[in-house]
C-alpha positions in Angstrom: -9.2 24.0 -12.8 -5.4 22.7 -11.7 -3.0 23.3 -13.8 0.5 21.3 -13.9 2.8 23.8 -15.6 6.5 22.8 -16.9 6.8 21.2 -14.1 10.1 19.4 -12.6 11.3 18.3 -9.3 15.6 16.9 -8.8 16.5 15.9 -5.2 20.4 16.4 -5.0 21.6 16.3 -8.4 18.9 14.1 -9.7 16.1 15.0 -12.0 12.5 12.9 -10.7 11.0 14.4 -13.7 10.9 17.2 -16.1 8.4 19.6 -18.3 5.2 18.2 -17.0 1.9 19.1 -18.0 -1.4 18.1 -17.0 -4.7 20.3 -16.4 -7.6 18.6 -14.5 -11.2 20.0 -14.1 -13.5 20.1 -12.0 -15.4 16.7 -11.3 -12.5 14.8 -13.0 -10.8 11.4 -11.7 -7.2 11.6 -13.2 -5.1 8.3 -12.4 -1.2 9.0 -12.3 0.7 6.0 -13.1 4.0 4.9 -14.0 7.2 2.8 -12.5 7.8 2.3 -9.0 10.3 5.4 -8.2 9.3 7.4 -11.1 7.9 10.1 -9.6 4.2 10.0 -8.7 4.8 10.6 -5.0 6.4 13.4 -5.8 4.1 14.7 -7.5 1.4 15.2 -5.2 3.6 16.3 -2.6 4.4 19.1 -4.6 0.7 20.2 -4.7 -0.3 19.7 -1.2 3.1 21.7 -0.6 5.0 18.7 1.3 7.8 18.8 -1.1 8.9 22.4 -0.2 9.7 20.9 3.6 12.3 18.8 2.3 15.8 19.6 2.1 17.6 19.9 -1.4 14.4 19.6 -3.2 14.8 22.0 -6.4 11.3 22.5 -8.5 10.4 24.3 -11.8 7.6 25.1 -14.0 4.3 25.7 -12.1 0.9 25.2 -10.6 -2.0 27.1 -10.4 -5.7 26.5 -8.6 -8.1 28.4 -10.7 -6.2 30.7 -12.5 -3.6 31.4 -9.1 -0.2 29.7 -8.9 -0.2 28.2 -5.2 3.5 27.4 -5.0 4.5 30.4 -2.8 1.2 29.0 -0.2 2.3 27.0 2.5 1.2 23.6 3.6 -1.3 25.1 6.2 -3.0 27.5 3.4 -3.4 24.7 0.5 -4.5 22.3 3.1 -7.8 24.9 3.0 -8.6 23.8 -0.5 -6.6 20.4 -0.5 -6.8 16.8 1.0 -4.8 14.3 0.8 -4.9 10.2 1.7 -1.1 9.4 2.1 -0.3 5.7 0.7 0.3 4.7 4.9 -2.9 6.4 6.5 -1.2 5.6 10.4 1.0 8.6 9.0 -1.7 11.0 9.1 -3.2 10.1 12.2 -4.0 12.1 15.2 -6.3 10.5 17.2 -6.9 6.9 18.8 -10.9 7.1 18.3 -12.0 7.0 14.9 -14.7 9.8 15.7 -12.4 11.8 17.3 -9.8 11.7 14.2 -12.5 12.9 11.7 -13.6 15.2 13.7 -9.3 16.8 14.2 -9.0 18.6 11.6 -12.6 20.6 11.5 -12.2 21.6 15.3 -8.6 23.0 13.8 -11.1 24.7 11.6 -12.6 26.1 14.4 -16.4 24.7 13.0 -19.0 24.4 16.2 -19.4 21.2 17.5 -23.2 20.2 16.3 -22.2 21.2 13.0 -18.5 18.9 13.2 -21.3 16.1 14.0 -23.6 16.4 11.1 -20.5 16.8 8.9 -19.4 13.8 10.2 -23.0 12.3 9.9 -23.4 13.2 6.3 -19.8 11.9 5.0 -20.0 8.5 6.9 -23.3 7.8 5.6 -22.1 9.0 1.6 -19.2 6.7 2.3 -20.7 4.0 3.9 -18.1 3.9 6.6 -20.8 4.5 9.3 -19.8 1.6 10.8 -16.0 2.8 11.4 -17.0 5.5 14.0 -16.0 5.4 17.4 -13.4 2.3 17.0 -10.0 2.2 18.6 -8.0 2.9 15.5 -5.1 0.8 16.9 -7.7 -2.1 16.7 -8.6 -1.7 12.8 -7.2 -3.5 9.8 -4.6 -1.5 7.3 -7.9 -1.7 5.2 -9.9 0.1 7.5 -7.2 2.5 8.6 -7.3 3.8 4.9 -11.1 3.7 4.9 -11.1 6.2 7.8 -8.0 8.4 6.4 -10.6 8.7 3.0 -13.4 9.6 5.0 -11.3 12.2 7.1 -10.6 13.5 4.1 -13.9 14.1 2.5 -15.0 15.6 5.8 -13.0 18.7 5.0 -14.9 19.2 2.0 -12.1 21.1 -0.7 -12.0 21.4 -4.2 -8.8 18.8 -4.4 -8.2 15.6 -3.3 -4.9 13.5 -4.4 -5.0 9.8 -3.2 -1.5 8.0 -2.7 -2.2 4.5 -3.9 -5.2 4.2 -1.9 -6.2 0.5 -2.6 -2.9 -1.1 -1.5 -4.0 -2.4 1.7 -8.4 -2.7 0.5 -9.6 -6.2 0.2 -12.1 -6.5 -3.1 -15.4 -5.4 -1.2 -13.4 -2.3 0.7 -12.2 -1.5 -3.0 -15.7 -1.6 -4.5 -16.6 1.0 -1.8 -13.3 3.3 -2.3 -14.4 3.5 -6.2 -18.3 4.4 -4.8 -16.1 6.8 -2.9 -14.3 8.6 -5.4 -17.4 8.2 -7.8 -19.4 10.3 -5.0 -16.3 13.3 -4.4 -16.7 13.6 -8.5 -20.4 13.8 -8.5 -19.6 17.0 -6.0 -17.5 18.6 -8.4 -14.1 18.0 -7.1 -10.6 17.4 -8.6 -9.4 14.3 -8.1 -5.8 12.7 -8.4 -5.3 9.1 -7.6 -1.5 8.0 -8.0 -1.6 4.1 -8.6 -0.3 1.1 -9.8 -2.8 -1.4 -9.2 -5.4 0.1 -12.0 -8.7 -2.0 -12.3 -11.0 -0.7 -10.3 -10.2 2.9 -11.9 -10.6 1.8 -15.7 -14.0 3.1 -16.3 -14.2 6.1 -13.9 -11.1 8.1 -15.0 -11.2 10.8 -17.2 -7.5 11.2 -18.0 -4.4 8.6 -18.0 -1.4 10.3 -16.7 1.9 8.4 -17.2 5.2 9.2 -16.1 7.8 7.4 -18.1 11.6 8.5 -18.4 11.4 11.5 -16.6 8.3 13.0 -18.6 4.3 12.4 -18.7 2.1 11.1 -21.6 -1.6 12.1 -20.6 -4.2 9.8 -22.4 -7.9 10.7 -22.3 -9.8 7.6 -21.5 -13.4 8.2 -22.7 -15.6 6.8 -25.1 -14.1 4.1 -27.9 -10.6 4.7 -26.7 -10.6 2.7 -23.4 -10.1 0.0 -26.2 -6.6 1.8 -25.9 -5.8 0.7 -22.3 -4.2 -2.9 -22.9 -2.2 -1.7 -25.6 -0.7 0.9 -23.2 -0.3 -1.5 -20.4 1.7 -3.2 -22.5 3.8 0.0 -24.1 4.5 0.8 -20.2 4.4 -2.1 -18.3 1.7 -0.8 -16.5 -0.5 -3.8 -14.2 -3.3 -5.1 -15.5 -6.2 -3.1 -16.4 -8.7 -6.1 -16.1 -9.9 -7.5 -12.5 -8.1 -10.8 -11.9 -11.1 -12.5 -9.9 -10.9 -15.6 -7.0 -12.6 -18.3 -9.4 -9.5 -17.8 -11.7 -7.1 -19.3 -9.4 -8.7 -22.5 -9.4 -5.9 -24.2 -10.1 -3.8 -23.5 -7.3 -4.0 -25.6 -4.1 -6.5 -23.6 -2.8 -7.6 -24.2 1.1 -10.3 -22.5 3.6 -9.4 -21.5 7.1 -11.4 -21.3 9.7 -10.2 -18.4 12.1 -12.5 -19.8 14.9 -13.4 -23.1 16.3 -9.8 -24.8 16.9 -9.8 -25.7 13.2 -6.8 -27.5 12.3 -5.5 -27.7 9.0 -2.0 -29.6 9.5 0.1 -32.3 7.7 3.0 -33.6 9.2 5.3 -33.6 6.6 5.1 -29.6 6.2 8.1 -28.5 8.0 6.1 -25.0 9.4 3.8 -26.1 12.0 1.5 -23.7 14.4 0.0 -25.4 17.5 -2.9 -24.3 18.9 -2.9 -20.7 18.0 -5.3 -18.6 20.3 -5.7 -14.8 20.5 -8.6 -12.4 21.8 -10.0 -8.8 21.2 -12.7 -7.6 24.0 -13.1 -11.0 25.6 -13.7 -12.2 22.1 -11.8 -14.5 20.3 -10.5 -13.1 17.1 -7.9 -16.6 16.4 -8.5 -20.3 17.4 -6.5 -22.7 14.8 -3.7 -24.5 13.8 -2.4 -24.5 10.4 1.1 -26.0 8.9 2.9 -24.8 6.0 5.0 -26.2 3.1 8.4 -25.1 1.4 7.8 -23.0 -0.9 5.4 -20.4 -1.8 1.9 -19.7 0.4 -0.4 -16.9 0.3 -3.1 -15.9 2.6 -6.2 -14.2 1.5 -9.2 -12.5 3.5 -11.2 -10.1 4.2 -10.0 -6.7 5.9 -10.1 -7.3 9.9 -10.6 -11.3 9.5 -7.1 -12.2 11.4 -4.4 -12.7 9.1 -2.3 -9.6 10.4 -2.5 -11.0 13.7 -2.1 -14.9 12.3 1.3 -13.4 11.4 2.4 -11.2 14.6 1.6 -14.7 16.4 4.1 -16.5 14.4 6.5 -13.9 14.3 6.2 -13.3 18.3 5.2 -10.0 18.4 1.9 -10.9 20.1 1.4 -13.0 23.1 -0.5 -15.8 23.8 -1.3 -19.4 24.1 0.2 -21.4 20.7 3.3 -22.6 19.7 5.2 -22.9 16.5 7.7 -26.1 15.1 10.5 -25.7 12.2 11.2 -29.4 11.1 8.8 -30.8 14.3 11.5 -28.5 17.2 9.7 -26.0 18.8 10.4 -22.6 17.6 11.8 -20.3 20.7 13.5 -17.3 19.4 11.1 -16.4 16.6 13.9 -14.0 15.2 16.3 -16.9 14.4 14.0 -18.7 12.4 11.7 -15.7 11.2 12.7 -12.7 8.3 9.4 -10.5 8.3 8.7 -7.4 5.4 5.8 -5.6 7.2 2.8 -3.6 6.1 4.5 -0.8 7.4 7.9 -0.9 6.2 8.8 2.3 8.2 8.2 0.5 11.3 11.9 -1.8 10.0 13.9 0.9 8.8 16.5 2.0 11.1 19.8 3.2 9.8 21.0 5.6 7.7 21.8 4.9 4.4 20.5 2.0 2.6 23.5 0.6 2.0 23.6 0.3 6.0 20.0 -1.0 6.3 21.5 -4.4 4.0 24.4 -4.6 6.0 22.8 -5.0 9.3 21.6 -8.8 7.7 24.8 -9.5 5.3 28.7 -8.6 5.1 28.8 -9.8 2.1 29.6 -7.1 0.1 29.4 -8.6 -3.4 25.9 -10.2 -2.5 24.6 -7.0 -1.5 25.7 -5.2 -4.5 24.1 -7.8 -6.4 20.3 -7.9 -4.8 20.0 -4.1 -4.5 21.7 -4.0 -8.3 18.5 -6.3 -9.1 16.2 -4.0 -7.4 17.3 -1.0 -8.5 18.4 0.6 -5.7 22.4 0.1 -6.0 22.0 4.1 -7.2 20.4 5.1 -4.3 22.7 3.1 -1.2 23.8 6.4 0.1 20.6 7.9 0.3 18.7 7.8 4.1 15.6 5.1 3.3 13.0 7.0 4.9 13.2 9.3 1.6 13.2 6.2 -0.8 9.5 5.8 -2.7 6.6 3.3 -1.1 7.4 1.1 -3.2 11.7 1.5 -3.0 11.0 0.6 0.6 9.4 -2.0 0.0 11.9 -3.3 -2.4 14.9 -2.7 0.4 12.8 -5.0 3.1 12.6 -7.4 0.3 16.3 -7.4 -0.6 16.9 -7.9 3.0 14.7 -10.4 3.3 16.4 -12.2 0.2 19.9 -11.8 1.7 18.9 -13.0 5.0 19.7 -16.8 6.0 16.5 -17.7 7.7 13.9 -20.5 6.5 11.4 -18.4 6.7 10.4 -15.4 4.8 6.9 -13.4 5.6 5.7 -11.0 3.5 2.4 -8.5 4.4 1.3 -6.8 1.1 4.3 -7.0 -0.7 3.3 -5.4 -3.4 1.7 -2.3 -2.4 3.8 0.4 -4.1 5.0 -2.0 -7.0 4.3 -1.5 -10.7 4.4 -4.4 -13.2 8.2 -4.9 -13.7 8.5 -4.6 -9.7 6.2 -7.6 -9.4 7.6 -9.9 -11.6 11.2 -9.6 -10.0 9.6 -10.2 -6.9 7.9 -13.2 -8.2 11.4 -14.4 -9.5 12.8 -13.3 -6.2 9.6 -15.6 -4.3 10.8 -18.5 -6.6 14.7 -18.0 -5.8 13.6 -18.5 -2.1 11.5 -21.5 -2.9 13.9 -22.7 -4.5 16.6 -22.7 -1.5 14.3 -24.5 0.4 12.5 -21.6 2.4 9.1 -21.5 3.5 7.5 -18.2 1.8 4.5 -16.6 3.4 2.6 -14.2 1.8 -0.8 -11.8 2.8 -2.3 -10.3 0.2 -5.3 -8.9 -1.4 -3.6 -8.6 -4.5 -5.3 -11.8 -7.2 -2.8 -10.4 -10.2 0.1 -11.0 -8.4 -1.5 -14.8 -7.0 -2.1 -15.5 -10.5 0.9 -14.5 -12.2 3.3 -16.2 -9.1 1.5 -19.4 -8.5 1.8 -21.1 -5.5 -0.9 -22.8 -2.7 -3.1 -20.0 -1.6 -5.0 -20.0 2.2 -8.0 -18.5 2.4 -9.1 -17.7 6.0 -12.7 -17.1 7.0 -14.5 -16.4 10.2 
């Protein structure tokens, strides 16, 4: 049994939350949810013992692991009994051979090699990631990166596992297969915590509703007749949607298939985006062979983990080499970075300064205009604070506000809304439609349908 006693965490002079309680047993799936910022992070750092690294960090209350409180354990002794899947996997990464990084952390257990091997054997064949061994990590999708960091996990075989929004970067087949996942760690009696916004997939596995909301947390047991419960409370705290929005239901969007391969070329002449000829390889293999032209306004791309559109996007942007070219109003496009504002994945890869008020000012010296976007996003309270200790989702949000601010036709967004709750995702909506409206060309990858169908807009979906 874990036990969340009383438990608060303030950073500076700012309480994240207060008087928290939550017990979890064993073979238990409890989903912790809430508003971007509010908390949930924090949370499981606090129980994997992250937290206590960071500077300035006060904490209260408790935690215990059967009856022990583990607060005064460092990070090396929890990690005996606890694993964690961080929200960006590449941060817990060791290795560059898949094999090798599941194998890390058992040969720091000091576990003989044949049996690292048929540990190794056993979990990639529960988890049906078999087919992930021995790959050049650098080569996988975000998808499969988090598919790996899961099975890593699981490998180590403890009695606690917390997952940091897990499905943010897991197309619907790779999410189908993280839910087998965690259905298989709770048939071997484990704890599990799964800190999320995006909630579907978990609506009928979870035992327990955890919500934290103004600095406190409701807990809701979800079994039996009350899962009738779940919309009403989505509603109560703007929580995303509980039911799966599928791909027939945006029919009624311009919707428009791909093909990666073959020199297939979807273009009209009128769109003022055009890409020429785009060709890139993997292993003597072609992995892109199109063209493709985009409208003003807004345009999502949809696929499969590992199908291309990552690297679509680091052709367009520049950032990968190769035959193709690219035209803004029929000129060819040389200096990708005038034309080009790009929120990553991995919005730690863009963050460079030291404050946040900084980061915006490095794209605007317009100080009323800056006040104004990170007023809108919520982060005017936080523009002294470094960004590399904002939330996921706050990060996001700043590369977003940046992107706003910024003068440059067009604006590319990969997973933008990994790390958002419900009232995060509609202000970015209204922020996709401000930039539509001003004439930009909006790109946007995503696996995410609710946000497609809520936003509107002509979706791409490329295939092999």
């Amino acid at each position: 049994m874990l036990k969340i006693k009383d438990f608060g965490i303030k950073y500076k002079e700012k309480t994240i939350f207060e008087k928290v309680n939550l017990e979890i047993g064993r073979g238990e799936i409890v989903v912790v949810t809430g508003q971007s910022g509010c908390g949930k992070s924090s949370l499981l750092k606090a129980i994997n013992g992250v937290i206590t690294e960071a500077g300035e960090v006060q904490i209260s209350g408790d935690i215990e692991f059967d009856g022990k409180s583990i607060l005064e354990k460092s990070i090396s002794n929890r990690s005996r009994f606890v694993s964690t899947v961080f929200q960006n996997p590449k941060t817990q990464f060791y290795c560059i051979n898949t094999t090798d990084e599941l194998a890390f952390a058992l040969e720091n257990r000091n576990i003989p090699r044949d049996k690292i091997l048929e540990i190794i054997e056993e979990y990639t064949e529960k988890l049906h990631t078999a087919s992930l061994l021995d790959k050049n990590i650098f080569t996988l999708s975000g998808g499969e990166k988090q598919l790996v960091a899961i099975t890593g996990a699981a490998c180590m075989d403890n009695n606690i596992y917390i997952f940091d929004e897990p499905s943010a970067s897991l197309d619907k087949a790779a999410i189908e297969l993280l839910k087998k996942m965690l259905l298989g760690l709770k048939a071997m009696g484990k704890i599990i915590i799964v800190a999320e916004h995006r909630l579907y997939y978990l609506a009928d596995i979870m035992g327990k509703l955890a919500i934290l909301h103004q600095k406190e947390m409701n807990v809701l047991k979800v079994e039996g007749t009350q899962k009738y419960l779940l919309d009403e409370i989505a509603k109560q705290y703007e929580l995303r949607s509980f039911r799966e929005i599928v791909k027939q239901e945006l029919s009624s969007l311009a919707c428009n298939t791909i093909r990666l391969i073959g020199g297939n070329d979807y273009r009209n002449t009128s769109d003022l985006l055009n890409c020429d000829k785009f060709l890139a390889n993997y292993d003597q293999h072609h992995i892109l062979d199109m063209s493709i032209s985009f409208p003003v306004g807004i345009n999502f791309i949809i696929g499969e983990n590992g199908v291309g559109k990552t690297t679509f996007i680091k052709k367009l942007s520049g950032l990968s080499k190769g035959p193709g070219r690219s035209f803004w109003e029929n000129k060819r496009i040389k200096k990708n970075y005038e034309f080009i504002s790009m929120v990553m994945q991995d919005v730690n890869y863009q963050l460079f300064t030291e404050s946040v008020w900084q980061e915006i000012s490095i794209v605007s010296s317009d100080d009323e205009l800056k006040k104004k976007v990170l007023t809108e996003l919520d982060l005017y309270d936080k523009k002294d604070f470094h960004p590399q200790i904002l939330s996921g989702g706050e990060k996001q949000r700043l590369l977003i506000g940046l992107a706003k601010v910024s003068k440059k036709p067009i604006i590319v967004l990969d997973e933008p809304t990994s790390g958002l709750c419900k009232g995060k995702m509609m202000k970015m909506i209204n922020y996709l439609h401000e930039m539509e409206s001003l004439g930009k060309v909006v790109i946007v990858i995503t696996h995410d349908y609710e946000l497609i169908h809520k936003c509107g807009g002509n979706v791409f979906e490329f295939v092999r």
